[in-house]
DRENPANU-608593 format. One record per residue: x, y, z of N, C-alpha, C, O in turn. Coordinates in nm, 4 decimals, padded with zeros to 6 digits. Atoms other than C-alpha are relative to their C-alpha. Layout:
REM residues N
         nu         nv         nw        cau        cav        caw         cu         cv         cw         ou         ov         ow
          X          Y          Z          X          Y          Z          X          Y          Z          X          Y          Z
...
END
This chain:
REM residues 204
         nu         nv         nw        cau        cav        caw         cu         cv         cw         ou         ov         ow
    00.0828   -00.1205    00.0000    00.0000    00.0000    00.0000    00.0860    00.1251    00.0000    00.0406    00.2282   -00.0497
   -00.0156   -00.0881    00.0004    00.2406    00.2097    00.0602    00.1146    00.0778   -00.0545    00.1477    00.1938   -00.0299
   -00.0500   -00.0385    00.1275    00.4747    00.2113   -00.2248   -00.1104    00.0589   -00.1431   -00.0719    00.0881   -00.2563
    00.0718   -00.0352    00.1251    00.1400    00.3089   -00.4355   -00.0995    00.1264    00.0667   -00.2216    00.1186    00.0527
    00.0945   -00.0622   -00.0817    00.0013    00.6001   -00.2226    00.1322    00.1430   -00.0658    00.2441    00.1349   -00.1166
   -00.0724   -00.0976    00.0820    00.1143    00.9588   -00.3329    00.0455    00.0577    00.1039    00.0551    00.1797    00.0909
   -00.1229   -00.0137   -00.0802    00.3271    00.9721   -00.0113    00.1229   -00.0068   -00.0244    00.2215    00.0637   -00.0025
   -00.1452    00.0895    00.0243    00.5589    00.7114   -00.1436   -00.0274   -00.1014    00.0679   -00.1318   -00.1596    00.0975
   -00.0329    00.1327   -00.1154    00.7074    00.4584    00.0681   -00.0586    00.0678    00.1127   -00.1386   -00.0109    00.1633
   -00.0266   -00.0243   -00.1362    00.6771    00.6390    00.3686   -00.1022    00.0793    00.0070   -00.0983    00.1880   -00.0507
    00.0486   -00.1011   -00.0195    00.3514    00.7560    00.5096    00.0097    00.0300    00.1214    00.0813   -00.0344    00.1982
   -00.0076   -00.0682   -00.1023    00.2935    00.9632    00.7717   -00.0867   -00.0529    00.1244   -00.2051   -00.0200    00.1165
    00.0383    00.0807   -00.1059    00.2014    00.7586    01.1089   -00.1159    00.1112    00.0712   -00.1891    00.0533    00.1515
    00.0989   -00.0954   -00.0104   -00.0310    01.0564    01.1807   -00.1532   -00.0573   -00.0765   -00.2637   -00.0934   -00.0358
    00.0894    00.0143    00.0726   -00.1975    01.0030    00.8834   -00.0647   -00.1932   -00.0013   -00.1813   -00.2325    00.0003
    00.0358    00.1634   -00.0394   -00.2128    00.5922    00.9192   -00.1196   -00.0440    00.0704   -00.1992   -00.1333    00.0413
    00.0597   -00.0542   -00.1492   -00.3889    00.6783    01.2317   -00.1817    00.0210   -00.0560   -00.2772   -00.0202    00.0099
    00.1091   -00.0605    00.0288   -00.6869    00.8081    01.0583   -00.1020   -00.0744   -00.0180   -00.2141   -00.0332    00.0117
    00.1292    00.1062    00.0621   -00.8988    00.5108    00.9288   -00.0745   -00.0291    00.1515   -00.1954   -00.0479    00.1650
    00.0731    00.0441   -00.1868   -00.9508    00.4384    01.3721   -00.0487    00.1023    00.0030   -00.1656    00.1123    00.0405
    00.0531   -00.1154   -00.0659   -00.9820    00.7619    01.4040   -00.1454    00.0675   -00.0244   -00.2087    00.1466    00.0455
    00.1135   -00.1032    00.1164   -01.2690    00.8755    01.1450   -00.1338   -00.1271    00.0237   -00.2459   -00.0789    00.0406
    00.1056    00.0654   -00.0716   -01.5002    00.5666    01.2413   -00.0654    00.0704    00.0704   -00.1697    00.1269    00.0374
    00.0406   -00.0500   -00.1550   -01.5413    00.6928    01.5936   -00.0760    00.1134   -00.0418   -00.1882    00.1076    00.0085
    00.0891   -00.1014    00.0480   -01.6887    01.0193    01.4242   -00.1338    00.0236   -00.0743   -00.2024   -00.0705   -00.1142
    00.1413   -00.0209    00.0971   -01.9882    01.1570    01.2409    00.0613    00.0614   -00.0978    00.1838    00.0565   -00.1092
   -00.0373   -00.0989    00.1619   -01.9841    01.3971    00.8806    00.0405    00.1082    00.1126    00.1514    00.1375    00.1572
   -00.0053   -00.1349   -00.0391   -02.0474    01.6817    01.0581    00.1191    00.0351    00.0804    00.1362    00.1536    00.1093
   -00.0556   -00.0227   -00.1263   -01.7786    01.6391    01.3087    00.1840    00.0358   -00.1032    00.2722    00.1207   -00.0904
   -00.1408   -00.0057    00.0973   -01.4719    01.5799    01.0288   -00.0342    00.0802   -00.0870    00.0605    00.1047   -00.1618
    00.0410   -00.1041    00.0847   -01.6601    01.8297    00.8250    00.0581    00.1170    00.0566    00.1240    00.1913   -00.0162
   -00.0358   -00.1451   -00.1081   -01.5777    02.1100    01.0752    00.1692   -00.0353    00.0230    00.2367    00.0670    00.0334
   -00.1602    00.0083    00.0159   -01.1857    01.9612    01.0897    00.0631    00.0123   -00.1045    00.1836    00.0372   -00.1046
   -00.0895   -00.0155    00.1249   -01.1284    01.9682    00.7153   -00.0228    00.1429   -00.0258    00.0716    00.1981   -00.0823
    00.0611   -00.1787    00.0248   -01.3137    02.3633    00.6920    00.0872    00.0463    00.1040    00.0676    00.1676    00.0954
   -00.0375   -00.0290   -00.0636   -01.0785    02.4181    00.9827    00.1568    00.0000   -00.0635    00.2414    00.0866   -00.0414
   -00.1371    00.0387    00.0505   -00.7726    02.2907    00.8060    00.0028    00.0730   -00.1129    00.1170    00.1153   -00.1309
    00.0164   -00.1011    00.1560   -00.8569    02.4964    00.4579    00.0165    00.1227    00.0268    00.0674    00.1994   -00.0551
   -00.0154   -00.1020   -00.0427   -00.8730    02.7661    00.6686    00.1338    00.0843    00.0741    00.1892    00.1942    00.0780
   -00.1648   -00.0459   -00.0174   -00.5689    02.7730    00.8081    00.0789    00.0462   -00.1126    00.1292    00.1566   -00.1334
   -00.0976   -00.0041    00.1513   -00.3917    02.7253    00.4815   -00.0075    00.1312   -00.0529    00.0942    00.1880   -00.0930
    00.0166   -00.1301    00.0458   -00.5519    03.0509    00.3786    00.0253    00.1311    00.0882    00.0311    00.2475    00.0483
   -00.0264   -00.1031   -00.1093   -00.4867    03.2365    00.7053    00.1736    00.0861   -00.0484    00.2652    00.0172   -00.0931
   -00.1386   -00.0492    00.0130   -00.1635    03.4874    00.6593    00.1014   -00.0775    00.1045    00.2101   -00.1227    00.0686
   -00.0903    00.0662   -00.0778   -00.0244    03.3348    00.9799    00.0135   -00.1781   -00.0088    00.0945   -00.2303    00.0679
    00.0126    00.1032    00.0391   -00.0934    02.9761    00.8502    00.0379   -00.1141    00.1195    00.1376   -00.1863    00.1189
   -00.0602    00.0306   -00.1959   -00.1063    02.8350    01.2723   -00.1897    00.0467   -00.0016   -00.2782    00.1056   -00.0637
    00.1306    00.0174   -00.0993   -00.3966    02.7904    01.4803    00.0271    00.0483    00.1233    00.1310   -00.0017    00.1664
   -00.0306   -00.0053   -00.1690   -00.4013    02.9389    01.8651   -00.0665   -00.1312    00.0674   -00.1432   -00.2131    00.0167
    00.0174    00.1588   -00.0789   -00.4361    02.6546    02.1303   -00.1680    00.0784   -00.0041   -00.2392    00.0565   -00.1021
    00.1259   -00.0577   -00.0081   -00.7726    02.8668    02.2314   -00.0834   -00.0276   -00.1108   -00.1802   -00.1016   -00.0936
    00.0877   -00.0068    00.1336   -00.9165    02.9026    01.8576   -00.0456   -00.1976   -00.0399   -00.1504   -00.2449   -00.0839
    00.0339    00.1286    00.0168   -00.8537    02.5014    01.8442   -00.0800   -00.0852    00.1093   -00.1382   -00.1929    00.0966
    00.1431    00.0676   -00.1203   -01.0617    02.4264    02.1783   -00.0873    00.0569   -00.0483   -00.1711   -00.0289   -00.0759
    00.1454   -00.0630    00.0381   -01.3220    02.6217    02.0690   -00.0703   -00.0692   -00.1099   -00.1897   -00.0992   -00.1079
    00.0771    00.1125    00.1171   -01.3573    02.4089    01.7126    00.0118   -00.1135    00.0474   -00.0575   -00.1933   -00.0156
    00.0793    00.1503   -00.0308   -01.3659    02.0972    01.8778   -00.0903    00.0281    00.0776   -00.1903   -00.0381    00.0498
    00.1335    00.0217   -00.0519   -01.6121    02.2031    02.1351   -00.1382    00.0581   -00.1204   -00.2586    00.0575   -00.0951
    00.1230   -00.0375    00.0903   -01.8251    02.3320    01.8303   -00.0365   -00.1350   -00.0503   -00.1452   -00.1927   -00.0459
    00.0341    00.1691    00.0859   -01.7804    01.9897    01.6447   -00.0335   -00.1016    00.0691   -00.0549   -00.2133    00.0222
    00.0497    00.1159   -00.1543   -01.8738    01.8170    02.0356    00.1027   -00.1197   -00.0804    00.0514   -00.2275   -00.1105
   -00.0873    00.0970   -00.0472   -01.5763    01.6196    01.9790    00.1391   -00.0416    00.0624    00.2187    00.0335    00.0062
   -00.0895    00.0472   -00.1071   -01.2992    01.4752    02.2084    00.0618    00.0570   -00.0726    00.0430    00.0661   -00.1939
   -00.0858   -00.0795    00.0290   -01.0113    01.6909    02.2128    00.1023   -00.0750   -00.0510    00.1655   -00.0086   -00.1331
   -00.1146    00.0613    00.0187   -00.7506    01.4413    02.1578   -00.0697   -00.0773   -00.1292    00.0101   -00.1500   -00.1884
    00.0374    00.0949    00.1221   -00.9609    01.2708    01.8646   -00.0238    00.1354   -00.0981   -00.0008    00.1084   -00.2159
    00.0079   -00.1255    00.0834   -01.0205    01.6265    01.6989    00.1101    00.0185   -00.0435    00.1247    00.0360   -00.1645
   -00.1671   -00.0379    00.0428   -00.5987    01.6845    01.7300    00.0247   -00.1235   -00.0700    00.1240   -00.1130   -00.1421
   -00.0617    00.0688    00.0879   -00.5608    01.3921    01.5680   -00.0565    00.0061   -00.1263    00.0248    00.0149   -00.2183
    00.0521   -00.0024    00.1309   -00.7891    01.3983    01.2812    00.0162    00.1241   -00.0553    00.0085    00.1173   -00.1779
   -00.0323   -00.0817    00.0292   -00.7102    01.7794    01.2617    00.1904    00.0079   -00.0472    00.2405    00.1022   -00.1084
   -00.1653    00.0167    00.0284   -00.3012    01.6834    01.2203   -00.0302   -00.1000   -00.1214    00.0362   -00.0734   -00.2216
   -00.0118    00.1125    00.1092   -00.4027    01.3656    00.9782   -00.0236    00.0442   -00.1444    00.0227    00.0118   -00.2538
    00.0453   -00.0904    00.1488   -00.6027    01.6261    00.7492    00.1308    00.1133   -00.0564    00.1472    00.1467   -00.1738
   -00.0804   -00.1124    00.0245   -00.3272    01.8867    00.7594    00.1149   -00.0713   -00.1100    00.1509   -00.0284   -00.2196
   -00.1324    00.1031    00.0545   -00.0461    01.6128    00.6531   -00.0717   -00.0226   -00.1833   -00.0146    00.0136   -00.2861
    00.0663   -00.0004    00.1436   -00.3304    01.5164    00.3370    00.0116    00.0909   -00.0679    00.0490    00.0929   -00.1852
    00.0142   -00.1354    00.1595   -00.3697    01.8438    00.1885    00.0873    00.0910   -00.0070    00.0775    00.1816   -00.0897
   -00.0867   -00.0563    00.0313   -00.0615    01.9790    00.2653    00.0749   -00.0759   -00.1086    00.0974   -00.0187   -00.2152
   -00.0988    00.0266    00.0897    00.1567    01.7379    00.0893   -00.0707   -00.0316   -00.1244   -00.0016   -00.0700   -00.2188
    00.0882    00.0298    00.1478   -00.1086    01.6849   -00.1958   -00.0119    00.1747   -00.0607   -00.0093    00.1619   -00.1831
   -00.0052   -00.1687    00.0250   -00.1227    02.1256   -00.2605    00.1565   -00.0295   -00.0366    00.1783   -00.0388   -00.1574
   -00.1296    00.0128   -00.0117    00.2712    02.0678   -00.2015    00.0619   -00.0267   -00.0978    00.1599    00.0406   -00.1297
   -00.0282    00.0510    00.1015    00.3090    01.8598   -00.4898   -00.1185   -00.0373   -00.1188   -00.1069   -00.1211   -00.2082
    00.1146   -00.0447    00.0852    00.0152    01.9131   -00.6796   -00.0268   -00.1654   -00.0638   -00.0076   -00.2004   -00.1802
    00.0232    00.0928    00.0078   -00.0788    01.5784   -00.6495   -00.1677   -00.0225   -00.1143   -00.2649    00.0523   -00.1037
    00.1235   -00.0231    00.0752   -00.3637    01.4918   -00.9116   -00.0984   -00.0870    00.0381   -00.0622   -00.2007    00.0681
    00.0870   -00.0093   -00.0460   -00.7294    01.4566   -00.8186   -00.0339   -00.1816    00.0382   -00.0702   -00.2337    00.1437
    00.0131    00.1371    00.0012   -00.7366    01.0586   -00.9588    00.0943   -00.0695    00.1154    00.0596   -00.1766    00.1653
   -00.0826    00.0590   -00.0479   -00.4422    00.9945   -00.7570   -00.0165    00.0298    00.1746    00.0223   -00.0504    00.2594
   -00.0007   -00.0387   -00.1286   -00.5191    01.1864   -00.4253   -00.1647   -00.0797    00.0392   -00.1721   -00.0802    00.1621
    00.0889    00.0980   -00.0167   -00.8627    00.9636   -00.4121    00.0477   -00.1583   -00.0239   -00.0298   -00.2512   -00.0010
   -00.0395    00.1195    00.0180   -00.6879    00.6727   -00.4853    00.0451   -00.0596    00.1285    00.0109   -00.1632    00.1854
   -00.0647    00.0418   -00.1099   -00.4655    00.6930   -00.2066   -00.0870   -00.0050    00.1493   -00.0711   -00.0800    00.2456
    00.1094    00.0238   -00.1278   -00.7692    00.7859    00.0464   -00.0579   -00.1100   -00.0032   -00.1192   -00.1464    00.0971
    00.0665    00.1341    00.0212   -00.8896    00.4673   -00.0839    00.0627   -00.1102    00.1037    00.0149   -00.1725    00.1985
   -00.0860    00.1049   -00.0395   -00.6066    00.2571   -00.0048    00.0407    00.0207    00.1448    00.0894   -00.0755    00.2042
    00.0005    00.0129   -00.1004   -00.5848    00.4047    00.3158   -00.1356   -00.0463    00.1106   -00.1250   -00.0454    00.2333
    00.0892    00.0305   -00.0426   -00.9445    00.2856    00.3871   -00.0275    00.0458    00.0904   -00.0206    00.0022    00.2053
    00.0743   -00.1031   -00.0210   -01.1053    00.5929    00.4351   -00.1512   -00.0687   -00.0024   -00.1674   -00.1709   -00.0692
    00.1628    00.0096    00.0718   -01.5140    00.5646    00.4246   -00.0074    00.0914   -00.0835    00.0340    00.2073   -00.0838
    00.0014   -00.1740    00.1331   -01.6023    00.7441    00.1067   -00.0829    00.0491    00.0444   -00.0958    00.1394   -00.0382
    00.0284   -00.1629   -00.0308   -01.8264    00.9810    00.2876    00.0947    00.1532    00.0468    00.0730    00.2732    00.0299
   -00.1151   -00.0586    00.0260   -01.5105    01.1176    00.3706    00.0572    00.0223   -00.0814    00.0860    00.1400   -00.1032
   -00.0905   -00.0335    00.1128   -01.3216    01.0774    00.0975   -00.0680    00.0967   -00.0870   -00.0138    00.2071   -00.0922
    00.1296   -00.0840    00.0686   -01.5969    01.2460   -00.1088    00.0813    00.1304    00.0718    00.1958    00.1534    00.0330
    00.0215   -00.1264   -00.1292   -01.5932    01.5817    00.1897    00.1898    00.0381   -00.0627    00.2130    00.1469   -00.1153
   -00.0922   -00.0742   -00.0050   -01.2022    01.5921    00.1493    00.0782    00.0086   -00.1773    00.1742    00.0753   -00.2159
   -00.0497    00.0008    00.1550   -01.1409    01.5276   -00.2393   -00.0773    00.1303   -00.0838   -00.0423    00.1829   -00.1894
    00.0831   -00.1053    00.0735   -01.4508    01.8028   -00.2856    00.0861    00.0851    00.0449    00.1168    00.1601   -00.0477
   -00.0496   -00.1252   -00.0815   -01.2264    02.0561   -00.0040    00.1385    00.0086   -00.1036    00.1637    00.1162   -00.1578
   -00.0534    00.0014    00.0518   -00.9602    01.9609   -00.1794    00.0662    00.0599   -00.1865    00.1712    00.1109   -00.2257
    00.0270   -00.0672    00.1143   -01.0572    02.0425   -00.5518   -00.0135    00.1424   -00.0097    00.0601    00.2083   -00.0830
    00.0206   -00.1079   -00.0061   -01.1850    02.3454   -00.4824    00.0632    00.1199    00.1157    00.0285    00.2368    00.1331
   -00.1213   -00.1239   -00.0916   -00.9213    02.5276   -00.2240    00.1193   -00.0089   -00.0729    00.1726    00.1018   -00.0801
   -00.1409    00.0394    00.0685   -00.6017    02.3957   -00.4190    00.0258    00.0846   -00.0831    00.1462    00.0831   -00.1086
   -00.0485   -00.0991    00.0785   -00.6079    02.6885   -00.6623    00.0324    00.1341    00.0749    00.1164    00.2060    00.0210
    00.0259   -00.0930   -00.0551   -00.6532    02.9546   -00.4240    00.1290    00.0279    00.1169    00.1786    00.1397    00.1310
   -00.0477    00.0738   -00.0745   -00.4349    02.7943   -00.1571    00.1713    00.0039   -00.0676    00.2717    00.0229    00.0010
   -00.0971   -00.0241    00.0662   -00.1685    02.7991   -00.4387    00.0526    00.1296   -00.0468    00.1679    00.1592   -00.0783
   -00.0129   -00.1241    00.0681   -00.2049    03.1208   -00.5518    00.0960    00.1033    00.1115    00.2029    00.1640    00.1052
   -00.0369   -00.0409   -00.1329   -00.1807    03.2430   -00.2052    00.1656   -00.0253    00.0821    00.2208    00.0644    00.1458
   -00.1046    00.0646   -00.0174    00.1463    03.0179   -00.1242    00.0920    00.1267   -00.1044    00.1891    00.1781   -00.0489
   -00.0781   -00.0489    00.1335    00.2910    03.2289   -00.4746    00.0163    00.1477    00.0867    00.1232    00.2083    00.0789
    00.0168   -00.1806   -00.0119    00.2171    03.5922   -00.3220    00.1004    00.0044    00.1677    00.2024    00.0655    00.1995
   -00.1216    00.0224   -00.1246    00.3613    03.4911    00.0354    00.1419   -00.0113    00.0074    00.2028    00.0465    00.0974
   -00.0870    00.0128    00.0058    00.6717    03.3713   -00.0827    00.0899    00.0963    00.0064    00.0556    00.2142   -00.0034
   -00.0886   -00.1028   -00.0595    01.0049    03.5256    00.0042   -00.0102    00.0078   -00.1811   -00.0695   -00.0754   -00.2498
   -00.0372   -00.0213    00.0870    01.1098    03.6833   -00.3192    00.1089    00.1463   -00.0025    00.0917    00.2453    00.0684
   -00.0644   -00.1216    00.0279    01.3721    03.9363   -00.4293   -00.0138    00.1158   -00.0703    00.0054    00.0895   -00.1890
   -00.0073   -00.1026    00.0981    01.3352    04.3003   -00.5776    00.0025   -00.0391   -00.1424    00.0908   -00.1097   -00.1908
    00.0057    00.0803    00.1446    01.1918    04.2488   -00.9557    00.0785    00.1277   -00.0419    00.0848    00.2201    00.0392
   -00.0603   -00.1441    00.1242    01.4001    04.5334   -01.2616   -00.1271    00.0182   -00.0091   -00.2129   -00.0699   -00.0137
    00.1417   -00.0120    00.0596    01.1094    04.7277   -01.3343    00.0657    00.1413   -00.1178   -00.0013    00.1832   -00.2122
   -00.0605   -00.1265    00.0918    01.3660    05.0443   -01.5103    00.1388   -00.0459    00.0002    00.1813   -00.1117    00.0953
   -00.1275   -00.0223    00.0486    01.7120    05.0535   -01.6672    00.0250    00.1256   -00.0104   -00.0801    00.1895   -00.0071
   -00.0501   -00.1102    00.0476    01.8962    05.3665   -01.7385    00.1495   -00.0280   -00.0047    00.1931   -00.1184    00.0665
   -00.1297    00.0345    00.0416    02.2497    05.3672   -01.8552    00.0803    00.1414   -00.0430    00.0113    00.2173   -00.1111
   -00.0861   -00.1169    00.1291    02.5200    05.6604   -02.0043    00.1814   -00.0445    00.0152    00.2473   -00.0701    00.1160
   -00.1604   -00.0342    00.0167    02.8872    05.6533   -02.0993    00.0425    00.0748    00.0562   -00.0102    00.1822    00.0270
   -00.0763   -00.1295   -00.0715    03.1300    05.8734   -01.8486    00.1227   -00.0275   -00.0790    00.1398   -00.1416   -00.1219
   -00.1697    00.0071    00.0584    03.5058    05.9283   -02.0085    00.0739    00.0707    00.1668    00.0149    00.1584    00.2299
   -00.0676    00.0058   -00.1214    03.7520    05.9457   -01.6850    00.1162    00.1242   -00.1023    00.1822    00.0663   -00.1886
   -00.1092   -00.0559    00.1012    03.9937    06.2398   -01.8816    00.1312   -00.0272    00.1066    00.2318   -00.0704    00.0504
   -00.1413   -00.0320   -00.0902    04.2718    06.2569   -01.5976   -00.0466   -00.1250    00.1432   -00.1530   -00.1649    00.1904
    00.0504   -00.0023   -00.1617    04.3060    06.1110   -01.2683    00.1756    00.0304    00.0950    00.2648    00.0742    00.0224
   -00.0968   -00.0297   -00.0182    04.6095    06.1505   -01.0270    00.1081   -00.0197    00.0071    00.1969    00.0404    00.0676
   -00.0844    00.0771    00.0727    04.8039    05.9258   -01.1838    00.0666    00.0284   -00.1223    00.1890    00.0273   -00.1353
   -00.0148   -00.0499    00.1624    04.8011    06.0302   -01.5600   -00.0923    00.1046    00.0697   -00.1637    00.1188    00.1690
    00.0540   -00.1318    00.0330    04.7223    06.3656   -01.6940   -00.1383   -00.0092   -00.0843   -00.2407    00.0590   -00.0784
    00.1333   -00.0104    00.0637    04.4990    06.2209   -01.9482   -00.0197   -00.1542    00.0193    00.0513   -00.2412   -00.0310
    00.0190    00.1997   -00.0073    04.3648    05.8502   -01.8501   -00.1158   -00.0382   -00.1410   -00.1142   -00.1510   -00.1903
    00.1201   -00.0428    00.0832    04.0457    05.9501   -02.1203   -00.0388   -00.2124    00.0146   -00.0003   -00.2854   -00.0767
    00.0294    00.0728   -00.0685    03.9166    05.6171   -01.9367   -00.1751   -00.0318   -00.0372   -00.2483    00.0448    00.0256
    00.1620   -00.0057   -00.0173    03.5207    05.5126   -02.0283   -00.0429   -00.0789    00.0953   -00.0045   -00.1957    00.0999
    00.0890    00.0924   -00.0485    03.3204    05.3820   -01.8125   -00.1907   -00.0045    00.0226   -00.2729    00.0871    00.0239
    00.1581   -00.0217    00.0072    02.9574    05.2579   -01.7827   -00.0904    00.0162    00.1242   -00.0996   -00.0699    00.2117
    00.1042   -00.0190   -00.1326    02.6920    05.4194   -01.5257   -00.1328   -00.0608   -00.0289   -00.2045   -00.0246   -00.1222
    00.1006    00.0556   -00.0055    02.4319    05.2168   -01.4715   -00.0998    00.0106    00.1238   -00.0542   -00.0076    00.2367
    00.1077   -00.0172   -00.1316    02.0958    05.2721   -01.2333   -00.1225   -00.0618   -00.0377   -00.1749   -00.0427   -00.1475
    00.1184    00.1120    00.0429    01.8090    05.0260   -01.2270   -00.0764    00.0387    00.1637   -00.0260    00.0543    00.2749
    00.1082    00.0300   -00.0396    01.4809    05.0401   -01.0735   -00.0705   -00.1156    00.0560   -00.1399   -00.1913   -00.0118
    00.0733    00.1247   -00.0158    01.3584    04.7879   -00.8681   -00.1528    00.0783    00.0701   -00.1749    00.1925    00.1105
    00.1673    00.0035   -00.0601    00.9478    04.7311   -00.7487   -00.0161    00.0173    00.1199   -00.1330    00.0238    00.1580
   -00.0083   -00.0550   -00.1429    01.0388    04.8155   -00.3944   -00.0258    00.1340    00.0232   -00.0984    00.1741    00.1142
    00.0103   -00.0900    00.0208    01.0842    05.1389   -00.5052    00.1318    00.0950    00.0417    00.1505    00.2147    00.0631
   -00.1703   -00.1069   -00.0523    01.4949    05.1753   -00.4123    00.0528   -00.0080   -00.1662    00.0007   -00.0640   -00.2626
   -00.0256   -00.0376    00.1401    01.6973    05.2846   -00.7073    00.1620   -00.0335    00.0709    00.2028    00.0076    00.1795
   -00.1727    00.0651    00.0207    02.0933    05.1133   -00.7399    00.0527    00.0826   -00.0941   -00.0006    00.0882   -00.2049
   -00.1119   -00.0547    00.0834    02.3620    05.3211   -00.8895    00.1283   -00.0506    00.0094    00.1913   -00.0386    00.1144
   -00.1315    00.0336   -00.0299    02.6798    05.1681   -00.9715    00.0876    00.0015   -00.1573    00.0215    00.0060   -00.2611
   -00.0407   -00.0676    00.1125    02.9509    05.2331   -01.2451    00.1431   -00.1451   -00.0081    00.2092   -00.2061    00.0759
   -00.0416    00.1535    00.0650    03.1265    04.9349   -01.4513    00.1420    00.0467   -00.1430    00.1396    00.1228   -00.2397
   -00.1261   -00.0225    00.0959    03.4551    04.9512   -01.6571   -00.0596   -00.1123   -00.1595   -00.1285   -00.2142   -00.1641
    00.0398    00.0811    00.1013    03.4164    04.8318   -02.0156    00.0191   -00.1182   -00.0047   -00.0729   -00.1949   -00.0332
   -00.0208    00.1251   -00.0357    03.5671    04.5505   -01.9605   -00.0701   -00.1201    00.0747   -00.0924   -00.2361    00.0402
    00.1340    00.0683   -00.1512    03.3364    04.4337   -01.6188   -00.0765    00.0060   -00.0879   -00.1497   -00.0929   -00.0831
    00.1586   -00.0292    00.0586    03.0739    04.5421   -01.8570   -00.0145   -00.1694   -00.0982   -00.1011   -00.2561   -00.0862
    00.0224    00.1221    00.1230    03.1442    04.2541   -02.1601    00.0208   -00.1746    00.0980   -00.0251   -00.2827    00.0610
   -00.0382    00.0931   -00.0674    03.2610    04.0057   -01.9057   -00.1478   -00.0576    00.0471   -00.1854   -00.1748    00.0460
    00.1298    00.0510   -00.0510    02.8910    04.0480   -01.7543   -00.0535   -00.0808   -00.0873   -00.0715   -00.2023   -00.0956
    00.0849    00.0933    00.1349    02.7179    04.0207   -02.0772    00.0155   -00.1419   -00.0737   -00.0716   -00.2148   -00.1210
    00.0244    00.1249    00.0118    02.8679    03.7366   -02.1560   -00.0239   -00.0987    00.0618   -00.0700   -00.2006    00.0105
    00.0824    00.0977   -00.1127    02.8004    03.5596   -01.8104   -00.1535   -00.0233   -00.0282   -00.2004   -00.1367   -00.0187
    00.0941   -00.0037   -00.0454    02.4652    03.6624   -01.8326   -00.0283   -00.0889   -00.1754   -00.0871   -00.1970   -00.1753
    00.0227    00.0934    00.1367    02.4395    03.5119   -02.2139    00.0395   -00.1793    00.0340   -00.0271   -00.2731   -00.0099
   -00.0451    00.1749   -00.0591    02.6017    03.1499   -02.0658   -00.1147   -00.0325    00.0568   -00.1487   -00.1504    00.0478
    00.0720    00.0147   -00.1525    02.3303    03.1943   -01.7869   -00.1502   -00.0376   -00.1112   -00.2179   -00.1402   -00.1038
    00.1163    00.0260    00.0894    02.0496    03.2063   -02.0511    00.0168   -00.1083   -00.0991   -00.0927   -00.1547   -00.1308
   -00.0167    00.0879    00.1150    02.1858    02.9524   -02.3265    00.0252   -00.1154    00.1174   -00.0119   -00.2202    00.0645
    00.0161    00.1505   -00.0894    02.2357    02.6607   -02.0000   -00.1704    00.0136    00.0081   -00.2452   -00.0699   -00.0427
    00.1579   -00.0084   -00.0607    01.8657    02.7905   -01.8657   -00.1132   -00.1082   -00.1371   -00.1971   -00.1977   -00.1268
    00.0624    00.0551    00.1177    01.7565    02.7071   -02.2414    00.0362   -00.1675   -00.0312   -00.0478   -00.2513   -00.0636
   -00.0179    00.1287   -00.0229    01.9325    02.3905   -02.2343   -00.0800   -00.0713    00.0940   -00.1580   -00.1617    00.0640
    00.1333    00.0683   -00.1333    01.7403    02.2930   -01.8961   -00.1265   -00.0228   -00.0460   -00.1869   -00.1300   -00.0460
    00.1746   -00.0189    00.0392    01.4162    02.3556   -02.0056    00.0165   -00.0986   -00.1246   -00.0917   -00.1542   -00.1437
    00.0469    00.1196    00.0902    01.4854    02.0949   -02.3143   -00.0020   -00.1165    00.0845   -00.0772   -00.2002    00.0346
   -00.0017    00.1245    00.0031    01.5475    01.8060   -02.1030   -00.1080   -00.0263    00.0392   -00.1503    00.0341    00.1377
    00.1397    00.1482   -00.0275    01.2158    01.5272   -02.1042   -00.0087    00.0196    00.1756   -00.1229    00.0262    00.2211
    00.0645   -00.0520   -00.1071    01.2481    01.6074   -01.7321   -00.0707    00.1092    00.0794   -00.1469    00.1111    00.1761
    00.0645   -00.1584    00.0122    01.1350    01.9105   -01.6965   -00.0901    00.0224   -00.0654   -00.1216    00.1393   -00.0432
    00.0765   -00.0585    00.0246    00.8691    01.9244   -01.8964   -00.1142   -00.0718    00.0676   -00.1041   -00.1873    00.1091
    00.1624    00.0076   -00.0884    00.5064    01.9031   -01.7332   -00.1096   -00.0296   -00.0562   -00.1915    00.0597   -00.0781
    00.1415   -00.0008    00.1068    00.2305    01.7442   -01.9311   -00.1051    00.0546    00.0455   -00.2072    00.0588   -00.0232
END
């Protein structure tokens, strides 16, 4: 079972846990733990307070220690299925094989379908990311002297770029630094293009 489950080999003894656990319950009761778990995911702080989680099990009237577990078993499901964008046939398959009741499986393959875009989107906007270029500007300086030579007549390139933060970088590049870049940054794009051909990488 559990070389064919979209864990892998190795599931999560949490999640194992669940087929005892989800008996003992009603709909309504794992209904209110998976709407609890979707909700997190979408929360900015993506965490529960101890308080906020007594309060949804005494709403769902069920045992605190059978709520934390079926509330940890769901989290483990639809995190690592969002995580890896596990597909719909395959993330019912595996609730199968873990012998789920399909009134469940049903409840978390529907929560599932329909938070996973949102859930993703959300994951995209959170992420750390670095200052995007949003402006270039550029000019030629000539260096005529410095206090070395009388006439060094020296070019170099000033460059100031714009990032989406809204700080502005000024820094100034000898012709030389300058072609040295361009051609790094040309290597950097003709491997990238290589990557993107190999059969692994692409995504049907």
């Amino acid at each position: 079972m559990e070389e064919t489950t979209f864990f892998g080999r190795t599931i999560p003894s949490e999640v194992k846990q669940l087929s005892g656990i989800i008996t003992q319950l009603e709909q309504n009761q794992y209904r209110k733990a998976i709407q609890c778990v979707i909700e997190v995911f979408k929360s900015s702080q993506n965490s529960i307070s101890d308080q906020q989680f007594l309060t949804l099990a005494k709403t769902a009237k069920c045992p605190q220690r059978a709520f934390a577990a079926l509330y940890t078993a769901i989290y483990f499901i639809l995190r690592f299925a969002i995580r890896n964008k596990v597909k719909i046939e395959d993330f019912e398959a595996t609730l199968t094989l873990l012998e789920l009741p399909p009134p469940f499986i049903a409840d978390l393959k529907k929560a599932y379908q329909a938070s996973r875009p949102t859930i993703e989107s959300l994951a995209i906007e959170r992420r750390a990311r670095q200052p995007q270029l949003t402006q270039l500007k550029w000019r030629i300086d000539v260096i005529i002297s410095t206090n070395l030579l009388n006439r060094a007549m020296k070019p170099l390139i000033m460059l100031q770029i714009y990032l989406d933060d809204g700080s502005i970088k000024t820094f100034e590049i000898s012709i030389d630094k300058f072609h040295e870049l361009r051609f790094n940054i040309s290597r950097i794009l003709r491997d990238l293009d290589d990557l993107e051909k190999l059969p692994i990488l692409k995504i049907e």
